[in-house]
ZALO-162956 format. One record per residue: x, y, z of N, C-alpha, C, O in turn. Coordinates in steps of 0.2 Angstrom, whole numbers, plus 2048, in hexadecimal, padded with zeros to 3 digits. Layout:
ZALO-162956
XYZXYZXYZXYZ/...
end
This chain:
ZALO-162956
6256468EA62264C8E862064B8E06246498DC/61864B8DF6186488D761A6508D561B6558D9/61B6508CF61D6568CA6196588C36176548BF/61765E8C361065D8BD61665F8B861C6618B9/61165E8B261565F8AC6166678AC61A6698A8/61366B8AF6136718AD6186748B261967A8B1/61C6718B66216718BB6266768B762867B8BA/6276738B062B6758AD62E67D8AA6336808A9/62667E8A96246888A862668B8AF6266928AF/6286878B462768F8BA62F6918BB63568E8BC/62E6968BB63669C8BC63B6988C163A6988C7/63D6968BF6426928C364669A8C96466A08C8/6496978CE64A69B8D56526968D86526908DA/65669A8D865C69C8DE65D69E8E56606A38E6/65B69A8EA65B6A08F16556A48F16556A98F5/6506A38EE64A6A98ED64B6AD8E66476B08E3/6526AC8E36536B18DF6516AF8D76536A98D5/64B6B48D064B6B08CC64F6AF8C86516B58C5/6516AA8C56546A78C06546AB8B86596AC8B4/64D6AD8B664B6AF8B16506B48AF6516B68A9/6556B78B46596BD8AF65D6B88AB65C6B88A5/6606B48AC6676B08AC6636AF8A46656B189F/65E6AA8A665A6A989F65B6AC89A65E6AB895/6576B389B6596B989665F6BB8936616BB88D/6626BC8996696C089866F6B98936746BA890/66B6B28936746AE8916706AE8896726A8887/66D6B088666D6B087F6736B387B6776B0877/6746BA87D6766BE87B67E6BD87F6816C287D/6816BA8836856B788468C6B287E6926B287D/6866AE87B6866A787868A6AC8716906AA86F/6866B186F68A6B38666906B88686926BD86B/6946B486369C6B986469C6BE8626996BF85C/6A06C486569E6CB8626A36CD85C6A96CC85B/69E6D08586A26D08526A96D48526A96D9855/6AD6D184E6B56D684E6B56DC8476B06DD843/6BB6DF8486BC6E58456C06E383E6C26E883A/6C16DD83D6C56D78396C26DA8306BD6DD82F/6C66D882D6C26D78266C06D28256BB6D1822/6C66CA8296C06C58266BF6C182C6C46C082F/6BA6C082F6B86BC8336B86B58346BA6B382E/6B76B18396B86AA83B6B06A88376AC6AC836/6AF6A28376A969F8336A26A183769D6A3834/6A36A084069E6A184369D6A684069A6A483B/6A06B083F69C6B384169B6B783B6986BC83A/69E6B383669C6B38306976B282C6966B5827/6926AB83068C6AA8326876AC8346816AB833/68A6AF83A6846B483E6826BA83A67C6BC839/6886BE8376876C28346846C282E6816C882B/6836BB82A67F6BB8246796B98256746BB821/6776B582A6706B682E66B6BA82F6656BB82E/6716BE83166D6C683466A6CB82F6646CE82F/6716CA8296706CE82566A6CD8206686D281D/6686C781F6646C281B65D6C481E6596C681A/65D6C18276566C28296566CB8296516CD826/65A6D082C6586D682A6556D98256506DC826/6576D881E6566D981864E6D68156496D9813/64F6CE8176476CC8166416D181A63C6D3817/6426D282063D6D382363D6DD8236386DF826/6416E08216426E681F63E6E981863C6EE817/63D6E381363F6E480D6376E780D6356E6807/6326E981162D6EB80E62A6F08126246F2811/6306F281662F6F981C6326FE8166366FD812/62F70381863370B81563A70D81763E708818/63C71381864471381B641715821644713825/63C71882363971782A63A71382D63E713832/63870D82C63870883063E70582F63D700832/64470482B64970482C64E705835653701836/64C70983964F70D83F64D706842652706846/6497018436446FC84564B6F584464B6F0848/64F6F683F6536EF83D6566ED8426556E8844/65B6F084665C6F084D65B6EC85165D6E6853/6556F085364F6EB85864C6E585564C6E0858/64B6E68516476DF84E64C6DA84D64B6D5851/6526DB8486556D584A6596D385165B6CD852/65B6D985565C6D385C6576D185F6596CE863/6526D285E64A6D186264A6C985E6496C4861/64A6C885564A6C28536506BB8566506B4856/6566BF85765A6B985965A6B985F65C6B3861/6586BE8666556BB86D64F6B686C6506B086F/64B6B78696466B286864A6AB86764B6A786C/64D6AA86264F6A585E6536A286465169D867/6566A486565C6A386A65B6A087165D69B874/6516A58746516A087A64C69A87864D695879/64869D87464569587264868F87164668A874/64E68E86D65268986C656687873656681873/65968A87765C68987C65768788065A683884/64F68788164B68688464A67B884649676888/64C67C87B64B67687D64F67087D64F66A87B/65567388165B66D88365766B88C65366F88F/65A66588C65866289465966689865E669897/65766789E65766B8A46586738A565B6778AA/65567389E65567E89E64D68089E64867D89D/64F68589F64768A89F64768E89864C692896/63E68D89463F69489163C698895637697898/63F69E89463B6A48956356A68926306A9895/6366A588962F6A58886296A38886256A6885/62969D88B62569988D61F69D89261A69B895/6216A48936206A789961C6AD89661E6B1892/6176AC89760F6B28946136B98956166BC891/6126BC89D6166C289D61D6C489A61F6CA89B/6216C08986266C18956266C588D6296CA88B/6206BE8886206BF88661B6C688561E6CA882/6176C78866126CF8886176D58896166DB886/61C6D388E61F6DB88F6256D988A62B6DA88C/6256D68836286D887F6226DA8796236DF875/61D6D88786176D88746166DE8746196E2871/6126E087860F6E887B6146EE87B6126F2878/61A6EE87D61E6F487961F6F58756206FB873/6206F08716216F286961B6F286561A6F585F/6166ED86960F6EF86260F6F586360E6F885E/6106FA86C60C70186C61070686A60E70C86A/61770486861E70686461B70885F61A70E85D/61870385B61670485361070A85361070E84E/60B70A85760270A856605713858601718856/60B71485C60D71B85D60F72085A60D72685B/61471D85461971F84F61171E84A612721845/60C71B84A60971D846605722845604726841/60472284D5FD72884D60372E84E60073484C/60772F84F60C73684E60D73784560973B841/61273484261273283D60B73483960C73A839/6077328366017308345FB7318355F7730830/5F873283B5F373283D5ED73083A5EA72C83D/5EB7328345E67348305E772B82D5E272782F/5EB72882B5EC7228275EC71E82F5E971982E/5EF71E8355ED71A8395E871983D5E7714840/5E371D83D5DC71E83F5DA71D8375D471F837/5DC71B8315D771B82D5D671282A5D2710826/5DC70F82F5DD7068305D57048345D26FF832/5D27088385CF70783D5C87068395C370483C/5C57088305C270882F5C37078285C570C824/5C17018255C370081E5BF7058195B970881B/5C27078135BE70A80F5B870980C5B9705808/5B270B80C5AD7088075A770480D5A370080B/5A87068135A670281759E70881959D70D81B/59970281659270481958F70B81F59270A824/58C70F81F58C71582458771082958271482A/58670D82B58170982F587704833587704839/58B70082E5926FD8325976FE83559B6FB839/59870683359D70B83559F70B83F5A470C842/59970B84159B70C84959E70284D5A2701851/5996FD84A59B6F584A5A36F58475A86F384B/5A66F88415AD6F483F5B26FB8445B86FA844/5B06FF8455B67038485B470184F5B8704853/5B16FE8525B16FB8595B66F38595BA6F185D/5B36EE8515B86EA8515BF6EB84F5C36E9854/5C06EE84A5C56F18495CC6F284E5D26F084E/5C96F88545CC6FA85A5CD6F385E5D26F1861/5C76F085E5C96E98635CF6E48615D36E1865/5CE6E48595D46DE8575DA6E58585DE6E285B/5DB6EA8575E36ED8555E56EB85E5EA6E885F/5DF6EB8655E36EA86A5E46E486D5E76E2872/5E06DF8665E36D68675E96D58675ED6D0869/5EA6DC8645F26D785F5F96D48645FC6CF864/5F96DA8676006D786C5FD6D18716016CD873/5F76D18725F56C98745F66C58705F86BF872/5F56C686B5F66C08685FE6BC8655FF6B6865/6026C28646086C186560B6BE86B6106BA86A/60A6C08706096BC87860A6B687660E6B3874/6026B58776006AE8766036AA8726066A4874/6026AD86B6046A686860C6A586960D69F86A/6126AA8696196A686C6166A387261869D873/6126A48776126A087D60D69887B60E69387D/60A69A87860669587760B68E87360C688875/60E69186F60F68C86A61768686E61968186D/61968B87262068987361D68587B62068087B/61A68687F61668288461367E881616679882/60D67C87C60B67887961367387661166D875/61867387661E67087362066C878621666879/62267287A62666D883622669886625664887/61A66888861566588961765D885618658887/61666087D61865787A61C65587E61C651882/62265787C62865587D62865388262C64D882/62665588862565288F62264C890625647893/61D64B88D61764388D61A64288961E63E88C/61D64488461E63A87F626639882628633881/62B63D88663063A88962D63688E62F630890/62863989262663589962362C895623627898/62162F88F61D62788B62362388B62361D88D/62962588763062088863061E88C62F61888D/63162089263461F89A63061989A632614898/62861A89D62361689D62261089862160A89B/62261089262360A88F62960688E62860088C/62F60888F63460588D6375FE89163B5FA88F/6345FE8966355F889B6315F28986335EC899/62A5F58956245F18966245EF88D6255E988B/6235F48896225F188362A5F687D6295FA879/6305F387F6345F787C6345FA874637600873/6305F686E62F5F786962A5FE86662B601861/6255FE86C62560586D62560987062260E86F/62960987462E60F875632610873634616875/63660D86E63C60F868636613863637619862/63060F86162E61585A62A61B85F62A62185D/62861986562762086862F62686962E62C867/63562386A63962786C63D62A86464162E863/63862585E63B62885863462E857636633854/63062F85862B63485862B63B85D62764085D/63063986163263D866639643863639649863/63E63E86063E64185A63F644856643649857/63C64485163964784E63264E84E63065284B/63064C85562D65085963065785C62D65C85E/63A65685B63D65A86063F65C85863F662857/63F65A85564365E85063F66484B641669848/63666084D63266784A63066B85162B66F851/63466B85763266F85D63A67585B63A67B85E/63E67285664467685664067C85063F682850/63E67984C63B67C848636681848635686844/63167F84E62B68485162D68A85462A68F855/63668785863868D85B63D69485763F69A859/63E69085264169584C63C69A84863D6A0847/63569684762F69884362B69F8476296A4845/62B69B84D62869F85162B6A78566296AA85A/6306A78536356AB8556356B184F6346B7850/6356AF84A6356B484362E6B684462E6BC846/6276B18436226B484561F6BA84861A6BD847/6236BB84C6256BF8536246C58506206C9850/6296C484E62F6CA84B62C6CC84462E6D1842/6296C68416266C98396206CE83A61F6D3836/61A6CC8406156CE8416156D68436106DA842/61B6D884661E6DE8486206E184461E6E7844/6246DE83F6256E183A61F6E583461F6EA830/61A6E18366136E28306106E683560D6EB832/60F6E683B60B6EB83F6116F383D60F6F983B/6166F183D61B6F983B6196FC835617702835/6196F78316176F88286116FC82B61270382B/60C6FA82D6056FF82E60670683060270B82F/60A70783360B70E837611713834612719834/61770E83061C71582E61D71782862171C827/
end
């Protein structure tokens, strides 16, 4: 049976049963729960000054409104972080590799935001929809564009975690398949292939860290908008 490269993206299955909760559910498994302690063990000493660090960054330009938000944001930034990186040890699945996955986390919270705006606001969130100063003749073209980009957005956040982290696994797939394949025939390069392979994995650790804040940073600027 040949195997496509894309083999790799489909929801793996048990008995007919899918797989994908297990996936979900073992991130949040992995971090130890914090104690009632004054001083803690290193790990969670760590985890704790992470959180505290990435909350504070990406907080620091919301109001106390959007404060209520710190929560969600950052266990939404370390589910990210957590299955991307687990995604890329040998013989696991990511999840977000997966268009609908990441969409039905995209679309509740872009329409989270765009809601608390128009209750909130109204007048300032319909008034995003049409820049100041803008010609009486182009007024009906930019509030049709306008309306179209505010309903790209959660596509786009889709896409791009799905795109960027499938375009990854895809290298990583060919240039290991290129070692296998050369290594019998011409071994010199397949050593500087398998040192490019690499280095390849190490900025695929980095894409799935990047691309995880990204996530979570652009939510955070869609918030800024509305509270």
């Amino acid at each position: 049976m040949v195997m496509s490269f894309f083999d790799q993206f489909a929801s793996p299955s048990y008995m007919g049963i899918p797989l994908i909760a297990i996936a979900i559910s073992l991130p949040w498994i992995l971090y130890p729960t914090p104690s009632s302690r004054w001083i803690n063990n290193r790990l969670l000493t760590l985890q704790g000054w992470f959180i505290n660090r990435f909350t504070n960054q990406l907080l620091l330009p919301l109001n106390m409104g959007g404060h209520k938000w710190a929560l969600l944001l950052a266990s939404l930034m370390i589910f990210l972080i957590t299955t991307n990186m687990l995604g890329l040890l040998p013989y696991t699945f990511t999840p977000t590799t997966q268009l609908s996955l990441n969409m039905g986390l995209a679309v509740p919270l872009w329409l989270a935001t765009v809601i608390i705006g128009m209750r909130n606001q109204p007048t300032a969130a319909l008034g995003h929809l049409l820049p100041e100063g803008t010609p009486i003749p182009l007024i009906p073209v930019l509030i049709v564009i306008e309306t179209i980009s505010l309903f790209i957005r959660p596509l786009a956040l889709g896409v791009r975690l799905t795109a960027n982290l499938t375009a990854g696994h895809l290298l990583i797939q060919l240039i290991a398949t290129a070692v296998f394949v050369l290594l019998p025939i011409m071994p010199t390069v397949a050593i500087l292939t398998a040192a490019v392979l690499f280095l390849l994995t190490l900025l695929e650790v980095a894409v799935a860290m990047i691309q995880a804040y990204v996530f979570v940073l652009l939510l955070s600027l869609y918030l800024q908008e509305n509270v």
